[in-house]
N, C-alpha and C positions, 0 to 999 in steps of 0.2 A: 951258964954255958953248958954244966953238965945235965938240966932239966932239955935243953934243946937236941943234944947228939943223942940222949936217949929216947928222945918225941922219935927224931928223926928215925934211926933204929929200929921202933915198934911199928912206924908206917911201914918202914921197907918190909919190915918180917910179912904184916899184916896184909901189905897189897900181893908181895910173894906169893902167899898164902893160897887168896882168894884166884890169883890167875892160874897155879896147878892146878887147883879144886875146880873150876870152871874147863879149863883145858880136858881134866879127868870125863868132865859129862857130857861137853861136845862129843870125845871122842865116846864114850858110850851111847849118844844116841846115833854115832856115826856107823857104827858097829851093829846095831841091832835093826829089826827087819821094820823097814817102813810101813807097813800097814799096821804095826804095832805103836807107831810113835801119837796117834792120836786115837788109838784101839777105834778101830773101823771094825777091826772083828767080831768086838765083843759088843754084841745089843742085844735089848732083848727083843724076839717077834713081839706084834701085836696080834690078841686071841682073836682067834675065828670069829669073820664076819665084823669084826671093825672097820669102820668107814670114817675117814678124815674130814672134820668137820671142813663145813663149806666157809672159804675166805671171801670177806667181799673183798673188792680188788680197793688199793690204798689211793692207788691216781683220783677216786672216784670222791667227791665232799659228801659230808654226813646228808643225811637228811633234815631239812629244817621245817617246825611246824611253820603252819604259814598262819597269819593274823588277818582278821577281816579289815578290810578298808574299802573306805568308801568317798573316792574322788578327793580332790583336793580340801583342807578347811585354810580359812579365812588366814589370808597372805598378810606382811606386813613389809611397809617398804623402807629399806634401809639405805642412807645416804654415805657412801666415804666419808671418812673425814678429812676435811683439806687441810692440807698444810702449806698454809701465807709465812712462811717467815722471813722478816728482811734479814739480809746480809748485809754488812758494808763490809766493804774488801778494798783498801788501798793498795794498788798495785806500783805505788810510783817504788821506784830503783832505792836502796837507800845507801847513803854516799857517805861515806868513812874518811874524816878527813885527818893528813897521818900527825902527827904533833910533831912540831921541831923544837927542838932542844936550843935554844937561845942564852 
């Protein structure tokens, strides 16, 4: 009993803890100046005469070699296979007849 009130105890302290410590950062990023909060400010140029290389566009499928072919070759003919299977299926009613105690 006395292992569980002190279990208990160490969560309370522990989650306490963690909600003022999170509460503290919220409010400091609430507090400092947005274009700071993912530094937009801070990049660096790129040097004179750098040019973004060329993206092909993603929508677009690769390019694929292409293989020579030449008409169709020699076909083969393939049958389903059937499926014969008999059933029997008795549908008659079946009839329960109740016992009497005699």
């Amino acid at each position: 009993m006395t292992r569980l009130v002190i279990a208990s105890i160490g969560g309370a302290l522990i989650t306490f803890t963690i909600l003022l410590g999170m509460s503290e950062v919220a409010q400091k990023f609430r507090e400092r100046d947005p274009t700071r909060y993912y530094r937009i400010v801070d990049f660096i140029p790129a040097p004179d005469g750098w040019r973004r290389p060329e993206f092909r566009d993603p929508a677009l499928p690769p390019e694929r070699t292409q293989l020579p072919y030449e008409g169709s070759g020699p076909t083969i003919a393939v049958e389903p296979p059937s499926a014969d299977i008999a059933v029997k299926f008795d549908a008659s009613p079946v009839v329960i007849e109740e016992l009497s105690e005699e």
